[in-house]
PDB file as gemmi writes it, atoms N, CA and C in Angstrom:
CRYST1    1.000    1.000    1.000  90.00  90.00  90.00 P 1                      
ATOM      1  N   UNK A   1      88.348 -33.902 365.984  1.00  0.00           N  
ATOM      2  CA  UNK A   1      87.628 -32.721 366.401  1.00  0.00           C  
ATOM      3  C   UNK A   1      86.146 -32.856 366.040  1.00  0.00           C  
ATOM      4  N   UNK A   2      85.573 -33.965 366.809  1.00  0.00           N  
ATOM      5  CA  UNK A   2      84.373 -33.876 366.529  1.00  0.00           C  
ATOM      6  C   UNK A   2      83.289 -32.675 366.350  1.00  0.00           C  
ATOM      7  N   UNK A   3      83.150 -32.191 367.467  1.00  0.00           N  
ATOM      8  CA  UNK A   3      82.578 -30.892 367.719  1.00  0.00           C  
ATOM      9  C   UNK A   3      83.163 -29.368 366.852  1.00  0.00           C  
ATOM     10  N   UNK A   4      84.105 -29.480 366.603  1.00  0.00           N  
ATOM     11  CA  UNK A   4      84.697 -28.154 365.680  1.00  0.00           C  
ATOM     12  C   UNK A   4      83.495 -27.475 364.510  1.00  0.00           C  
ATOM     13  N   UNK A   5      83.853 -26.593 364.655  1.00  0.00           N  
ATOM     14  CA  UNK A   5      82.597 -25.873 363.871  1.00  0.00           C  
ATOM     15  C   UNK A   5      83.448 -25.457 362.353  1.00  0.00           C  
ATOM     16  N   UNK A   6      83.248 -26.033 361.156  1.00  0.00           N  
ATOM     17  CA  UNK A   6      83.836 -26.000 360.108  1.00  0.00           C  
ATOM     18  C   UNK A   6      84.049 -24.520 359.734  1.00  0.00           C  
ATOM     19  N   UNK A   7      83.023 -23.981 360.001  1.00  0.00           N  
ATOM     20  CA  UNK A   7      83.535 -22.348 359.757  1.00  0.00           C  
ATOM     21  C   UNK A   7      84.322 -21.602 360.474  1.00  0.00           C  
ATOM     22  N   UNK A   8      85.003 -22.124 361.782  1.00  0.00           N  
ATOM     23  CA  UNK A   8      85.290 -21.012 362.364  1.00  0.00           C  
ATOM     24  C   UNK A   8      86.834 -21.544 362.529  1.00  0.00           C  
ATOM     25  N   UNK A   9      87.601 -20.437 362.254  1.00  0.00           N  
ATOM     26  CA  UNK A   9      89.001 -20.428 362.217  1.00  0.00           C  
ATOM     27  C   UNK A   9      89.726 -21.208 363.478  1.00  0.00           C  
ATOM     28  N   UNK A  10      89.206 -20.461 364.459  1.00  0.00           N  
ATOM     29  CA  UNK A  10      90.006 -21.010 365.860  1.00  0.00           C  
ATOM     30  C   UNK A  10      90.138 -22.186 365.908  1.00  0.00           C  
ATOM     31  N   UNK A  11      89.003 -23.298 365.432  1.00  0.00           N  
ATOM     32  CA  UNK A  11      88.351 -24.768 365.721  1.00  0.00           C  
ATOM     33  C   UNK A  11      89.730 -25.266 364.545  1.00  0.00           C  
ATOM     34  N   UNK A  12      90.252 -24.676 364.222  1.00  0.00           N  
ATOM     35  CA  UNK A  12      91.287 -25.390 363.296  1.00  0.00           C  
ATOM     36  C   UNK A  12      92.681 -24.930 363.630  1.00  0.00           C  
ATOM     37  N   UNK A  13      94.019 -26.023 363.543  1.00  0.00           N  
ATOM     38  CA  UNK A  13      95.342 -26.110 363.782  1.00  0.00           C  
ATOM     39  C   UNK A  13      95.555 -24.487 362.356  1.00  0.00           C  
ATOM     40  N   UNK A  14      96.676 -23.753 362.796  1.00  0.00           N  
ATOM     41  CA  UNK A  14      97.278 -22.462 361.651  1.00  0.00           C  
ATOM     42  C   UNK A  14      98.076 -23.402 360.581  1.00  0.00           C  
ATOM     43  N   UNK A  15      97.259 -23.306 359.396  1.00  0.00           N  
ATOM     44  CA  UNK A  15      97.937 -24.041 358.570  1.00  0.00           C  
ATOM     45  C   UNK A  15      99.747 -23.413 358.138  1.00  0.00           C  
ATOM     46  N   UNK A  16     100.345 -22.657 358.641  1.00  0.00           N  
ATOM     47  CA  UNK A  16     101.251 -21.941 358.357  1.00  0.00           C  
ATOM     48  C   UNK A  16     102.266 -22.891 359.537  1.00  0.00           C  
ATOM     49  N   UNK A  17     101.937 -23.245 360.730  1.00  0.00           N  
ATOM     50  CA  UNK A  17     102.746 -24.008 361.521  1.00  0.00           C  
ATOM     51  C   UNK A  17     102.089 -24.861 362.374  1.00  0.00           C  
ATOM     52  N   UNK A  18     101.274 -25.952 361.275  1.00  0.00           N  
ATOM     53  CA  UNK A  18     100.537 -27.549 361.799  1.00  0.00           C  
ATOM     54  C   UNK A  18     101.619 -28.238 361.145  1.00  0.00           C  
ATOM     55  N   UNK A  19     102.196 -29.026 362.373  1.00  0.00           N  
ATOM     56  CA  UNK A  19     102.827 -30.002 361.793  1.00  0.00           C  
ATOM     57  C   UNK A  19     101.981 -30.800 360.880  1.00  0.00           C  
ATOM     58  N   UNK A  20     102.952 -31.398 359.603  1.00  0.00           N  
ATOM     59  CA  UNK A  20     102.475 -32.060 358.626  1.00  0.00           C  
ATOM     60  C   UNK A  20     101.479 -33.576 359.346  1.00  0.00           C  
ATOM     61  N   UNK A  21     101.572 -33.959 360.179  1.00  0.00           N  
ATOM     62  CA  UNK A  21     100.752 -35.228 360.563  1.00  0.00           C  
ATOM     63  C   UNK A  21      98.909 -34.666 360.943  1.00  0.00           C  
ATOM     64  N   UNK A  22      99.430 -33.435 361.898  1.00  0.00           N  
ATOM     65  CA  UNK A  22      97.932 -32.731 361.503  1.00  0.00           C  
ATOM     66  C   UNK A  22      97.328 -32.098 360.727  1.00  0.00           C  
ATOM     67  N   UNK A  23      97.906 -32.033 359.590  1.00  0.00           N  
ATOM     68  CA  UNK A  23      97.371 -31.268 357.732  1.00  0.00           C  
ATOM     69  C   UNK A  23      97.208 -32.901 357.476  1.00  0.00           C  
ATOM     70  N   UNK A  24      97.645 -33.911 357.239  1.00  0.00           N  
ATOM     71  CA  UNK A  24      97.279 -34.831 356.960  1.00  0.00           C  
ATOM     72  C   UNK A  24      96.059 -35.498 357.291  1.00  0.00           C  
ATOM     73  N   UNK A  25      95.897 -35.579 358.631  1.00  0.00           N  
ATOM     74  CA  UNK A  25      94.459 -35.706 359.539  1.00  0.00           C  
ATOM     75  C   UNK A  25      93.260 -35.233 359.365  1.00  0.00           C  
ATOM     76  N   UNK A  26      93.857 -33.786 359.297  1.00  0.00           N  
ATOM     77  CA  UNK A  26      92.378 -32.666 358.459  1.00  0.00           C  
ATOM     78  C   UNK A  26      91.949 -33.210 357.280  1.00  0.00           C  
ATOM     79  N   UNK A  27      93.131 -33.673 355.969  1.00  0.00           N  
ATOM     80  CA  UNK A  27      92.538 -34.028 355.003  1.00  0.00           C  
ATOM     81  C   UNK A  27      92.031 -35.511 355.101  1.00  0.00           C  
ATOM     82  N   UNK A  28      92.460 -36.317 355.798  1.00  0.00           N  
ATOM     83  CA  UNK A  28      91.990 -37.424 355.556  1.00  0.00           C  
ATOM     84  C   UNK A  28      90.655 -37.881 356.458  1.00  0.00           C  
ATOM     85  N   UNK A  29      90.384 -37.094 357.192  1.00  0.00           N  
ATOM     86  CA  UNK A  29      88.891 -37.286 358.140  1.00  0.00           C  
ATOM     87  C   UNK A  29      88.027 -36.474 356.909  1.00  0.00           C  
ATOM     88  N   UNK A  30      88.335 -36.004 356.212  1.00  0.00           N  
ATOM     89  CA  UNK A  30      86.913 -34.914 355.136  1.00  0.00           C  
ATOM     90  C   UNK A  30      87.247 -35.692 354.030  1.00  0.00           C  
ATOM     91  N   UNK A  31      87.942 -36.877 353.589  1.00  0.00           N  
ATOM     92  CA  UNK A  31      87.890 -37.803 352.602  1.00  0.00           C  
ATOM     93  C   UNK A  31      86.601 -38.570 352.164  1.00  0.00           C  
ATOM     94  N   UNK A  32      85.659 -38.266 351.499  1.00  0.00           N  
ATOM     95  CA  UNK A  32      84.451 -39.459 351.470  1.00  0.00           C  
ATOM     96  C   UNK A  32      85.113 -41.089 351.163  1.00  0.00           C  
ATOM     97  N   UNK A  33      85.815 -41.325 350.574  1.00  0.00           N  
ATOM     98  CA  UNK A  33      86.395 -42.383 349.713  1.00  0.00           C  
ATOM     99  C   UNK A  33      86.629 -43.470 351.468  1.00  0.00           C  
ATOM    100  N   UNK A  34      87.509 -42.150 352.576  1.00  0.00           N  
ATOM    101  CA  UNK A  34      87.888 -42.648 353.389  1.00  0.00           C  
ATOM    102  C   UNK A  34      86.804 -42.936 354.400  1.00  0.00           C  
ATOM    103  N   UNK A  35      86.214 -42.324 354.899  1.00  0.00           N  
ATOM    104  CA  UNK A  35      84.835 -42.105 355.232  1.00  0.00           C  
ATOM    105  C   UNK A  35      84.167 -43.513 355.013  1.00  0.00           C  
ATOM    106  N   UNK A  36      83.960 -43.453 354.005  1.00  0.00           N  
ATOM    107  CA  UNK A  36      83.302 -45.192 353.585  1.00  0.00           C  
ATOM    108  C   UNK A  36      83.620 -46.277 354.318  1.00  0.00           C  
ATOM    109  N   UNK A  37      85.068 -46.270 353.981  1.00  0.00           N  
ATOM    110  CA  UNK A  37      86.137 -47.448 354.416  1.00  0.00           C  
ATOM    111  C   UNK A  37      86.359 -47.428 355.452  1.00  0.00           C  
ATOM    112  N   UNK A  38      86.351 -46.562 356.408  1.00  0.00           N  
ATOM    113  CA  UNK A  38      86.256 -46.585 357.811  1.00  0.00           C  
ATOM    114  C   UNK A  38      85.181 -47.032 358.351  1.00  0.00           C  
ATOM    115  N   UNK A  39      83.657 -46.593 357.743  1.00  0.00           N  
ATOM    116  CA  UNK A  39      82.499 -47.001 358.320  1.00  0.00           C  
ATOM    117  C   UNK A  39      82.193 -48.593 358.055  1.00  0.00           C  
ATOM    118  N   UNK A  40      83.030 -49.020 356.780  1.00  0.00           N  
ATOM    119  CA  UNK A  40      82.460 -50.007 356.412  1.00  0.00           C  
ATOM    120  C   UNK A  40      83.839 -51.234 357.229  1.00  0.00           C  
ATOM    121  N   UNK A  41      85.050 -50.785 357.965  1.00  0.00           N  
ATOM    122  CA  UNK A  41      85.563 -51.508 359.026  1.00  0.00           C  
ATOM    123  C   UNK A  41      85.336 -51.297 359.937  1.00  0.00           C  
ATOM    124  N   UNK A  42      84.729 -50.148 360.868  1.00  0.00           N  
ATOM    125  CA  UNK A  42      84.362 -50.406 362.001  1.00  0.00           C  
ATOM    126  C   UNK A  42      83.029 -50.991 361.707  1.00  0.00           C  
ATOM    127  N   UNK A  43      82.093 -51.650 360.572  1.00  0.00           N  
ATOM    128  CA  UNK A  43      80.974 -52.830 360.869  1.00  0.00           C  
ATOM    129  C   UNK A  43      81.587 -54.109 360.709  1.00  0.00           C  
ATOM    130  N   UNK A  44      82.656 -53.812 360.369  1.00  0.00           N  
ATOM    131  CA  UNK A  44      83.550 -55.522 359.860  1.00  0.00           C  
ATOM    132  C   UNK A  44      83.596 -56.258 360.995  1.00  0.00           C  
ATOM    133  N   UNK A  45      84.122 -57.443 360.598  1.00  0.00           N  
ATOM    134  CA  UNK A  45      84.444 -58.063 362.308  1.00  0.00           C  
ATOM    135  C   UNK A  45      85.635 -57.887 362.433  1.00  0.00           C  
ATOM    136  N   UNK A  46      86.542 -57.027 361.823  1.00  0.00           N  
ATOM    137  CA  UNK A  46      87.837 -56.573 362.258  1.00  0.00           C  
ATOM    138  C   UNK A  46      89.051 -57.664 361.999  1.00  0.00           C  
ATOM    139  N   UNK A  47      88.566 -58.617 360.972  1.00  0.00           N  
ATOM    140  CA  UNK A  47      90.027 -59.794 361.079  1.00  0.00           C  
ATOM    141  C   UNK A  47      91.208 -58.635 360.762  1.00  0.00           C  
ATOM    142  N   UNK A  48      92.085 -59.416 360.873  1.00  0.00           N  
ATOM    143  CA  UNK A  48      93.600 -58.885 360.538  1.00  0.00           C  
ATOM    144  C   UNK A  48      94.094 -58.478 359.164  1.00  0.00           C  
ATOM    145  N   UNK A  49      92.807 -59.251 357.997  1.00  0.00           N  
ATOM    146  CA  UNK A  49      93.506 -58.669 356.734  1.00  0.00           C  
ATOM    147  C   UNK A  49      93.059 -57.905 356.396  1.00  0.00           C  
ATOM    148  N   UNK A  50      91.529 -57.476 357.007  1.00  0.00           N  
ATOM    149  CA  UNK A  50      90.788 -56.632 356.687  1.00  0.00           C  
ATOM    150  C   UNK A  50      91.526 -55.122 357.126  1.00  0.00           C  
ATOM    151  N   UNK A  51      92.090 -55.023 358.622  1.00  0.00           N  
ATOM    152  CA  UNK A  51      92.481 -54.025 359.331  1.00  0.00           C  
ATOM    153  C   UNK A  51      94.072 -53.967 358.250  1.00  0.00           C  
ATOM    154  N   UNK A  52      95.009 -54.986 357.732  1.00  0.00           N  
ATOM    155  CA  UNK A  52      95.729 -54.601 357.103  1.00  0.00           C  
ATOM    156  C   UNK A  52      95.634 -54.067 355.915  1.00  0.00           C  
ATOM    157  N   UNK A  53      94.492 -53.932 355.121  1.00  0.00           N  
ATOM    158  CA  UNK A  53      94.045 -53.613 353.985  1.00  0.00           C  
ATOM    159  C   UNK A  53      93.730 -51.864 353.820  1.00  0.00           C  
ATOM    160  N   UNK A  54      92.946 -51.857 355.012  1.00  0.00           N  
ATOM    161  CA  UNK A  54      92.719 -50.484 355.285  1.00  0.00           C  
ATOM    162  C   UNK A  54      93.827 -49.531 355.612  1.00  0.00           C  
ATOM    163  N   UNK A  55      94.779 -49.910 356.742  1.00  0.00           N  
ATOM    164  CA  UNK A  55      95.723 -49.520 356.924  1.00  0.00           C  
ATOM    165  C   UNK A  55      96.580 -49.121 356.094  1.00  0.00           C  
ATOM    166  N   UNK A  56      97.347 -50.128 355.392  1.00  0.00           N  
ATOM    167  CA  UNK A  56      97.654 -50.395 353.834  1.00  0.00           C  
ATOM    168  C   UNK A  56      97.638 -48.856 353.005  1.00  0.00           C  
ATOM    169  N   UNK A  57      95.911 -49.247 352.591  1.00  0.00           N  
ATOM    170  CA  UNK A  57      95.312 -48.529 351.359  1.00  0.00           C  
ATOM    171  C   UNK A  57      95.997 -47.008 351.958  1.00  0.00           C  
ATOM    172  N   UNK A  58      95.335 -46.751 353.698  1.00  0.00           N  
ATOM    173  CA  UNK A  58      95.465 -45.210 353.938  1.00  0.00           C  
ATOM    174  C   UNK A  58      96.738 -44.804 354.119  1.00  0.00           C  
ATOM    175  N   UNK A  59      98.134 -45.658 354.476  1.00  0.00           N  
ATOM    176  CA  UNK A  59      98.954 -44.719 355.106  1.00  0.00           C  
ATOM    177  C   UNK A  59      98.848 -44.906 356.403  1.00  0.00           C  
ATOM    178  N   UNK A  60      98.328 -45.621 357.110  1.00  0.00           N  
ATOM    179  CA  UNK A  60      98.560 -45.372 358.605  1.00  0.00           C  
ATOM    180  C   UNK A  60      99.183 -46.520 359.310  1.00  0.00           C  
ATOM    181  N   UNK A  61      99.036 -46.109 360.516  1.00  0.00           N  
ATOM    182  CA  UNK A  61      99.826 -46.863 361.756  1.00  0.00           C  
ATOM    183  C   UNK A  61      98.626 -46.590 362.873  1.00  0.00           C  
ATOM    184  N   UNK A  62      98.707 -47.952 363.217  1.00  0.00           N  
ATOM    185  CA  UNK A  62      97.945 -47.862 364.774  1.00  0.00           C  
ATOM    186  C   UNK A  62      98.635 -48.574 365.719  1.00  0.00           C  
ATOM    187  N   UNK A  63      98.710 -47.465 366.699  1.00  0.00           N  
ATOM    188  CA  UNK A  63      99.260 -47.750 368.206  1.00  0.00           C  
ATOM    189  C   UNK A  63      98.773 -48.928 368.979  1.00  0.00           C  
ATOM    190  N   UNK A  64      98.872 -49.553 369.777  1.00  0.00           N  
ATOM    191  CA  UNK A  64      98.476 -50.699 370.438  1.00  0.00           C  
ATOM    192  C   UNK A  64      98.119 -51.921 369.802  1.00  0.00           C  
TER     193      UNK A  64                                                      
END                                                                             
């Protein structure tokens, strides 16, 4: 949600019935720690241990 306006309620999933993968998302895009590590692999050249490292560290899965 690039564009979402942090203050305003609507711009956000009802935390009362967001599935858990989008409470997860919210917190992990406002992560600085993560933030870093993202900026500092998308300048990487992307080898495979690098992308497994990150992956790894966060918890995730990528499609394709």
């Amino acid at each position: 949600m690039p564009g979402a306006d942090w203050r305003s309620q609507d711009d956000y999933p009802d935390a009362k019935t967001v599935e858990s993968m989008e409470m997860a998302w919210e917190w992990l895009r406002r992560d600085r720690e993560y933030q870093q590590d993202f900026r500092t692999l998308v300048s990487s050249e992307h080898s495979s241990a690098t992308m497994d490292h990150f992956r790894r560290k966060w918890g995730l899965t990528f499609c394709g």
